[in-house]
C-alpha positions as CSV (number, residue, x, y, z in Angstrom):
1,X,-5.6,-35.9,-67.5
2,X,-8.9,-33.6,-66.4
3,X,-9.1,-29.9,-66.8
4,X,-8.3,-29.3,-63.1
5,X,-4.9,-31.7,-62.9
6,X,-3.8,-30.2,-66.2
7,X,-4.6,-26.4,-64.2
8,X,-2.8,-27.5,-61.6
9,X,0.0,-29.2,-63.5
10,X,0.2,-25.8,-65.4
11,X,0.7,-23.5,-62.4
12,X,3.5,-25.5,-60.9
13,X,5.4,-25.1,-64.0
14,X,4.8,-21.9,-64.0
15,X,5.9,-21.0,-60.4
16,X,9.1,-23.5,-61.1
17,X,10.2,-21.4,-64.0
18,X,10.1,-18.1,-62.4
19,X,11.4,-20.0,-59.0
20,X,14.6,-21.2,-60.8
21,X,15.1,-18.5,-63.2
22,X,14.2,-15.5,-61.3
23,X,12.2,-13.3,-63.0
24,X,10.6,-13.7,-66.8
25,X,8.3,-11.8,-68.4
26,X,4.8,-13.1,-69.9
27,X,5.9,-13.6,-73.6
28,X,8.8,-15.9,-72.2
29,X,6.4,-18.2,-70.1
30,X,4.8,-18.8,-73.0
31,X,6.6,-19.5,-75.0
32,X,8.8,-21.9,-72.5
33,X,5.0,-23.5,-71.7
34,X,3.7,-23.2,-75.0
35,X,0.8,-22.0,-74.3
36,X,-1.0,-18.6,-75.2
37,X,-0.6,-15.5,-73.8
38,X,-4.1,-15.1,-72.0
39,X,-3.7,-18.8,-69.9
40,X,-0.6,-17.3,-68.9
41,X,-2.4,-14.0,-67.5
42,X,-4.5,-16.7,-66.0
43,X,-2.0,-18.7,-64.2
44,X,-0.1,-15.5,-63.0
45,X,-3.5,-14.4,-61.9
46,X,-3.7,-17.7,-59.4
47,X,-0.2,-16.9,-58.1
48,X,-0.3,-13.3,-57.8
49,X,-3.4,-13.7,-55.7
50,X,-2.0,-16.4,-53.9
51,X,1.5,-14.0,-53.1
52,X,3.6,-16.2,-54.8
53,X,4.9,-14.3,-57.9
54,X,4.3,-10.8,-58.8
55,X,4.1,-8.9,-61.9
56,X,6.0,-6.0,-62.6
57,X,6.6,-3.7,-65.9
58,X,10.2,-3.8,-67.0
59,X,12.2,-1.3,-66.8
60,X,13.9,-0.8,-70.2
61,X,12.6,-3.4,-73.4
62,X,14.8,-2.1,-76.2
63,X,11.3,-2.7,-78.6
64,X,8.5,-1.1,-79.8
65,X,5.1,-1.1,-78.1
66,X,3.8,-2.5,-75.4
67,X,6.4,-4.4,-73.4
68,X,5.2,-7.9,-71.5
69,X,4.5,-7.4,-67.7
70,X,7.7,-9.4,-66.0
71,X,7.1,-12.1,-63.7
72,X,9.1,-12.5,-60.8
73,X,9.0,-15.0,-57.4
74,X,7.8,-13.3,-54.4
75,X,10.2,-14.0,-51.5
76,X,7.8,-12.6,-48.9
77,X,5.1,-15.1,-48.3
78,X,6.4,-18.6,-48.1
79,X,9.9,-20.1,-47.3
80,X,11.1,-23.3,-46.6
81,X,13.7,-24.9,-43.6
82,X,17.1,-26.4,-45.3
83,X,19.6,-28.2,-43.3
84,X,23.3,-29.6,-44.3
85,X,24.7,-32.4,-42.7
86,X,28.2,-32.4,-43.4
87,X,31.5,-34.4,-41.5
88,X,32.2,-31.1,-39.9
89,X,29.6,-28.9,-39.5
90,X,25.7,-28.3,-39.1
91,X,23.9,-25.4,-41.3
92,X,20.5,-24.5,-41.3
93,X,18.9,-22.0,-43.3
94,X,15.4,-20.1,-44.3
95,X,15.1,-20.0,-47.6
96,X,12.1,-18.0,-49.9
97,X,11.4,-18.7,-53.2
98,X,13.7,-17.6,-55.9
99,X,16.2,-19.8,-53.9
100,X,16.6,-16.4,-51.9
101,X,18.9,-17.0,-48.3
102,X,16.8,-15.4,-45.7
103,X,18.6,-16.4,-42.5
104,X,21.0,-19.2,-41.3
105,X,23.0,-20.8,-38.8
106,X,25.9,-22.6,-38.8
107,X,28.0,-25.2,-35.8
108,X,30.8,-27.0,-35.9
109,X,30.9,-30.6,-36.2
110,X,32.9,-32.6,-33.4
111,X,34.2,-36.0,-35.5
112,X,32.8,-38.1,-32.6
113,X,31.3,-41.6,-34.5
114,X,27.5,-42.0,-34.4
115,X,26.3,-38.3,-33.1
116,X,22.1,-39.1,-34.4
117,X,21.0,-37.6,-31.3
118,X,23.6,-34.3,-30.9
119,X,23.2,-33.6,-34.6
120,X,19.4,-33.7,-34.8
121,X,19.6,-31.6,-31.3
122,X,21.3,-28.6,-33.3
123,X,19.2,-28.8,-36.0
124,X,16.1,-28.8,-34.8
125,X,17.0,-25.6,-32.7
126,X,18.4,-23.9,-35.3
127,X,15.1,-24.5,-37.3
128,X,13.2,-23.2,-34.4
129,X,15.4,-20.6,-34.3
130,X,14.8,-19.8,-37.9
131,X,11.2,-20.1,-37.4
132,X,10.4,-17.8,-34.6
133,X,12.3,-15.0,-36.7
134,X,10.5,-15.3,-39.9
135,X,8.2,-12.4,-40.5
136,X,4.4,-12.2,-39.5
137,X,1.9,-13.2,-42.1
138,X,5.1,-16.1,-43.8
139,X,4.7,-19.7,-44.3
140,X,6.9,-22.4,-44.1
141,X,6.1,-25.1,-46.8
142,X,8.3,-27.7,-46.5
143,X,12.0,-28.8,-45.0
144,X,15.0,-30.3,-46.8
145,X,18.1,-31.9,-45.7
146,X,21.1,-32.9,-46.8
147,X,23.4,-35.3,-45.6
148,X,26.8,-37.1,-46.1
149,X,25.7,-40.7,-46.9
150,X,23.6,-43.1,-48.4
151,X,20.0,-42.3,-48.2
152,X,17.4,-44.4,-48.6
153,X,14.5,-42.8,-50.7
154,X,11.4,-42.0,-48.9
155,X,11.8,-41.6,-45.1
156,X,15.1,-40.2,-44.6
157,X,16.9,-43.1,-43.0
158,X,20.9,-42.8,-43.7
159,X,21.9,-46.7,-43.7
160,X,25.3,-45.5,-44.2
161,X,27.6,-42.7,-43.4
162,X,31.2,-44.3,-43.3
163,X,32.9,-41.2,-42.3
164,X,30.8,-40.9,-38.4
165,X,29.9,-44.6,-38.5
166,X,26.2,-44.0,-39.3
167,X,24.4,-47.0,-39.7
168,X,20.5,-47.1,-40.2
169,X,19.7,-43.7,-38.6
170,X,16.5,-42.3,-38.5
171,X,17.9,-38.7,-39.6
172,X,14.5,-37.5,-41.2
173,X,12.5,-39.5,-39.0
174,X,13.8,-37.8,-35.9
175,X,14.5,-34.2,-37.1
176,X,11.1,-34.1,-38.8
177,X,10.0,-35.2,-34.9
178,X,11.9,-32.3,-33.0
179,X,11.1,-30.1,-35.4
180,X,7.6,-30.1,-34.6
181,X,6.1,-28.1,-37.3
182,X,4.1,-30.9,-38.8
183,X,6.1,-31.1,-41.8
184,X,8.0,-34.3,-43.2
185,X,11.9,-34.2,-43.8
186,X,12.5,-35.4,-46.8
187,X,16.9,-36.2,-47.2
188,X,18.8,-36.7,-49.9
189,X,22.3,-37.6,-50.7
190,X,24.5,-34.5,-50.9
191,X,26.5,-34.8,-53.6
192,X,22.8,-36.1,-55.6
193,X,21.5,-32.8,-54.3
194,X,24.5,-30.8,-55.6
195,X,24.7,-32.1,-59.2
196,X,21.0,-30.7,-58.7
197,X,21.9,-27.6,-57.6
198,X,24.5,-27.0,-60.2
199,X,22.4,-27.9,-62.7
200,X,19.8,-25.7,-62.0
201,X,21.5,-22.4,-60.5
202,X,25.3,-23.7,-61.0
203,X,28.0,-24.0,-63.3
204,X,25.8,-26.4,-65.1
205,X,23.5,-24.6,-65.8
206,X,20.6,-26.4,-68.6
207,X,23.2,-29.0,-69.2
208,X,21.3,-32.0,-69.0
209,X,24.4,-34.4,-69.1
210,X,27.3,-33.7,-66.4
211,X,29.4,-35.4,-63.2
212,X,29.4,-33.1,-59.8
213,X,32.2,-34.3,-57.4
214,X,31.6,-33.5,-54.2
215,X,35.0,-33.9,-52.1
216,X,34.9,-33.4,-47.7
217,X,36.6,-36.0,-46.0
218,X,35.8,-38.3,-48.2
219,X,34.8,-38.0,-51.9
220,X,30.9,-38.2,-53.7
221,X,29.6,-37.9,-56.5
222,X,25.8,-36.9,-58.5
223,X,25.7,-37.9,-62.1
224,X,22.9,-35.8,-64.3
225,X,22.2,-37.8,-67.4
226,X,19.4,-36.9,-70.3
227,X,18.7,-34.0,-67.7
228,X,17.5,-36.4,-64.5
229,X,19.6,-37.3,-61.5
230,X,21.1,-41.0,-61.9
231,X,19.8,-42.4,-58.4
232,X,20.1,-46.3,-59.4
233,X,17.5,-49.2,-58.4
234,X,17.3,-48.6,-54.9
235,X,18.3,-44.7,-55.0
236,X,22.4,-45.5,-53.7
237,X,23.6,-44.9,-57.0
238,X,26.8,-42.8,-58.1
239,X,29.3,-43.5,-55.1
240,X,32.2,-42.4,-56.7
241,X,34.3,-42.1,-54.2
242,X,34.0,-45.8,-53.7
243,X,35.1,-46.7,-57.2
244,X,38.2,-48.6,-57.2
245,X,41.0,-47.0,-58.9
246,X,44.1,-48.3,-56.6
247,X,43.2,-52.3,-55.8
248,X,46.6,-53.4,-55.6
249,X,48.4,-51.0,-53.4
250,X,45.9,-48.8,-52.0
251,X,45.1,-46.7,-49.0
252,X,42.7,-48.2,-46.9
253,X,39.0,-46.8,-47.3
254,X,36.6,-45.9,-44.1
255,X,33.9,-48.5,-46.5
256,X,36.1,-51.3,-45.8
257,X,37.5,-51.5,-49.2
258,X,41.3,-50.8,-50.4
259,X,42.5,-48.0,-53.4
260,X,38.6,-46.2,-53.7
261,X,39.0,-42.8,-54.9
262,X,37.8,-41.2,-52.3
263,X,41.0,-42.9,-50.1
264,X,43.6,-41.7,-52.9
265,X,42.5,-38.0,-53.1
266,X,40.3,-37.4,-49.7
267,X,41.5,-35.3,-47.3
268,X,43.5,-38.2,-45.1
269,X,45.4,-38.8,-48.3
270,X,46.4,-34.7,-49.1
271,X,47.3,-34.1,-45.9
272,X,49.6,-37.5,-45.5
273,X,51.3,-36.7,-49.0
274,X,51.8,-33.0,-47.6
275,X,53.9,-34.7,-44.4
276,X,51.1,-33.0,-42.3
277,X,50.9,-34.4,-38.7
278,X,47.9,-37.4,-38.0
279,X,46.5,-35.0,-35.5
280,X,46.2,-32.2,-38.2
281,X,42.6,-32.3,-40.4
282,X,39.5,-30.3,-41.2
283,X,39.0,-27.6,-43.8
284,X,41.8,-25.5,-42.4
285,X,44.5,-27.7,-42.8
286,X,43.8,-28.6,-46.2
287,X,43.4,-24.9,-47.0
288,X,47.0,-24.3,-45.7
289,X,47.9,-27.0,-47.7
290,X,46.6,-25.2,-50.8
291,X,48.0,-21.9,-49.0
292,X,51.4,-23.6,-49.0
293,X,50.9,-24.8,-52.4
294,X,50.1,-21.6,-53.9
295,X,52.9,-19.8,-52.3
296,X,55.6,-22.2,-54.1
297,X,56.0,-24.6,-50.9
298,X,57.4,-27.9,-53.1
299,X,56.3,-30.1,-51.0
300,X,52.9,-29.1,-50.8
301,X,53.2,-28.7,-55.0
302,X,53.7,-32.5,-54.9
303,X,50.7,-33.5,-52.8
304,X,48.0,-31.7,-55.2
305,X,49.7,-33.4,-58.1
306,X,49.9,-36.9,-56.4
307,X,46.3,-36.6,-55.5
308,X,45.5,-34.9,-58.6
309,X,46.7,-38.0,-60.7
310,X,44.5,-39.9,-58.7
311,X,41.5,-37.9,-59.2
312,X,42.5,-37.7,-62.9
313,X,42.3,-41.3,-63.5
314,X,38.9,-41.2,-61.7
315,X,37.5,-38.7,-64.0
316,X,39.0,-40.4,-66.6
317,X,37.0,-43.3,-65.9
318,X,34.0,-41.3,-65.8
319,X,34.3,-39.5,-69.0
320,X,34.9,-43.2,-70.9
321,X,31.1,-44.3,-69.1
322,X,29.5,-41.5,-68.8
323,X,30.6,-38.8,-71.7
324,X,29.5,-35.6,-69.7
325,X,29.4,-32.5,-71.0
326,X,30.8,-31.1,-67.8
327,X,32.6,-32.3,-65.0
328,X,32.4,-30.0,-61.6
329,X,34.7,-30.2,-58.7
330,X,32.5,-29.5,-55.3
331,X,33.4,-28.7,-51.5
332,X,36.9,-29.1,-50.7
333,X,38.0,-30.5,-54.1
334,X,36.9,-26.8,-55.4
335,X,39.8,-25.6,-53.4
336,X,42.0,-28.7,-54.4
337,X,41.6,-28.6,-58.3
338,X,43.3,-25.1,-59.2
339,X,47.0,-26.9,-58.0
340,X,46.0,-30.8,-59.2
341,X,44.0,-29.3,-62.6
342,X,47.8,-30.1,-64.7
343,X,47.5,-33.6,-63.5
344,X,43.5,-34.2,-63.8
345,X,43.9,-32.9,-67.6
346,X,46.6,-35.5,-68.6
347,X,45.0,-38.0,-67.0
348,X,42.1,-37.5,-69.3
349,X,44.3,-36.7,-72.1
350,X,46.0,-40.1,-71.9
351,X,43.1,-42.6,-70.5
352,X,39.6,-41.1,-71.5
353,X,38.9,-42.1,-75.2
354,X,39.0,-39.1,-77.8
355,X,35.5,-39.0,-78.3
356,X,34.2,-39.1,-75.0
357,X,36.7,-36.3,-73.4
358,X,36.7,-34.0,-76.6
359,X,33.8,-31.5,-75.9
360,X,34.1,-32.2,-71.6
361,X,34.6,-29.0,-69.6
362,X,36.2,-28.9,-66.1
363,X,34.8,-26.6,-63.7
364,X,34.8,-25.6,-59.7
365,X,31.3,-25.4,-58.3
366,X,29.8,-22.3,-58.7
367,X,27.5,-22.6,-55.2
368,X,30.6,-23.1,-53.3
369,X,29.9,-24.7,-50.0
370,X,26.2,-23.7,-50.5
371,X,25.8,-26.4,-53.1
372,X,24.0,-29.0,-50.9
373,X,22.2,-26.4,-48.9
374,X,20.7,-25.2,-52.4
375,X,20.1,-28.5,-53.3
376,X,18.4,-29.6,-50.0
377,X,16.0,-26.3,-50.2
378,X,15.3,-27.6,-53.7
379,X,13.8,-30.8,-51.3
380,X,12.1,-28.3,-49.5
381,X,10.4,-26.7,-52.3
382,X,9.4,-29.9,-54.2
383,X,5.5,-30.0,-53.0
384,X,5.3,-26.3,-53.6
385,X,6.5,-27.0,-56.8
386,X,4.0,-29.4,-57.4
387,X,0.8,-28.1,-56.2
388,X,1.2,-24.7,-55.3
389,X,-2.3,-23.6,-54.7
390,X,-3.1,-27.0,-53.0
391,X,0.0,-26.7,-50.7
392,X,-1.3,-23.3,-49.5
393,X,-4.6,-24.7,-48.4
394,X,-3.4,-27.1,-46.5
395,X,-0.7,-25.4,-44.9
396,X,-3.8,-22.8,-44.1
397,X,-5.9,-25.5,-43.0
């Protein structure tokens, strides 16, 4: 590696650090680079310059002598487009550096099967929308999207979203297209991008080895293991929701298979085991269910525990393969797991082997609905990340 790629190698780490972690001083950098203190002036030089970070004494040290300027992302010069496909609704956002949430817009979702054209309609105007109001003088550096299905790596096309009856779309294709900033879309899986997310602002936190569930209609999943996302040999890796835990008698899944997880603890299956009409669904009806639930309705008692045996033998599973040191319940499940955590925990106790369930922690997202919208700005940060000063150019250029 020359001088000039290991430069350039050196102030993307740099911006990275103080992107995820918010604000660090000099000494810190340096010792999380391991480099010395004067190429660390250096690289902060390049970025202050370029109004990415900026450097700021802290306020109180608690040492002696001179205290190490602090380092901290500057959320006024660039920011990036994120976008979250989910079953029921559209989000957009603006989103600076430090993960900060400028602006966004939100629209429901009508459930009305292959919706390519209505969905990339919305987004695109929302982006616009976001766009236009960004402050004089900002950049946009990149776009991100999330969506609810299998993606395949590179060029944004979903091959398959069960749930809307997607079937090779061009989602980043197309949105990248009516966008019109001259930007690609780069999409990702959103459950992959919300084990991300967790990991690096959530609940997760550093861990390098942990399980996000990401329950909507249906159920996925993002595995994290030795610190890097688990994406498979052809980046469709980690549908959880399709593993088989019911083959014999089991509800019927929108895959085409019988007894997948996602068809024993999805929404469909709460709301049947909660005697909740057909015509009822959506986030509010399971949220009454939980309503109900938490209010001492029986009846709505029963259906977290049925679905939460469910889901505790799929976790169950999980721990035995994977041994995380976390599991984290995402989306709708985060509202789900409080009333089905009694069930989850047995099932672990009685069907995860000893070793691999005695350090694993249970936890609810800490993003909240925001997880894949974090994670897909993550997307949209990626070439920033990579090449700051580069990116810049060219974006000026």
């Amino acid at each position: 590696m020359g001088q000039e790629e290991i430069r350039r190698h050196n102030v993307g780490t740099l911006l990275r650090h103080v992107h995820l972690s918010g604000s660090l001083s000099r000494a810190a950098l340096a010792e999380r680079m391991r480099l010395n203190r004067s190429t660390i002036m250096a690289l902060t030089a390049e970025l202050t310059a370029a109004g990415l970070v900026r450097e700021e004494r802290p306020t109180e040290t608690g040492r002696a002598g001179r205290p190490s300027l602090v380092v901290r992302p500057d959320s006024s010069r660039v920011y990036v487009l994120a976008f979250d496909v989910a079953v029921d609704r559209l989000v957009a956002a603006r989103v600076a550096l430090g993960g900060i949430m400028l602006d966004r817009r939100e629209a429901v979702r009508p459930r009305a099967g292959a919706d390519l054209d209505c969905v990339v309609k919305v987004l695109a105007q929302f982006g616009q929308q976001l766009h236009q109001a960004a402050p004089p003088g900002s950049v946009c550096v990149g776009v991100g999207a999330s969506y609810c299905g299998m993606i395949r790596p590179g060029d944004g096309m979903v091959r398959f979203g069960p749930d809307m009856g997607w079937v090779d779309q061009a989602f980043g294709t197309e949105l990248g297209r009516r966008l019109d900033l001259g930007l690609p879309v780069p999409v990702g899986n959103e459950a992959h991008l919300g084990a991300l997310a967790e990991q690096q602002r959530g609940a997760g936190l550093g861990l390098r080895n942990l399980i996000y569930l990401h329950g909507d209609v249906g159920v996925g999943g993002g595995i994290i293991v030795g610190g890097k996302l688990l994406d498979g040999d052809s980046g469709y890796g980690c549908e959880l929701g399709h593993m088989v835990v019911n083959p014999y008698n089991g509800r019927p899944c929108g895959c085409g298979s019988r007894g997948c997880l996602e068809a024993e603890v999805g929404e469909r299956a709460l709301l049947d085991a909660a005697r909740r009409p057909a015509e009822w669904f959506g986030r509010d009806a399971v949220r009454a269910v939980v309503d109900d639930a938490d209010r001492g309705d029986p009846v709505a008692q029963g259906a977290l525990r049925h679905v939460g045996d469910w889901l505790g033998i799929g976790v169950a599973n999980l721990c035995n393969l994977f041994n995380p040191g976390m599991v984290i319940f995402g989306g709708m499940l985060r509202e789900m797991y409080p009333g089905a955590a009694a069930q989850v925990r047995a099932r672990i106790a009685t069907n995860a082997l000893p070793v691999a369930r005695e350090r694993v922690r249970l936890r609810i997202s800490a993003l909240g609905d925001d997880a894949t919208l974090v994670g897909a700005s993550e997307l949209g940060f990626s070439e920033l990340l990579a090449d700051p000063l580069g990116v810049l150019a060219r974006t000026a250029r």
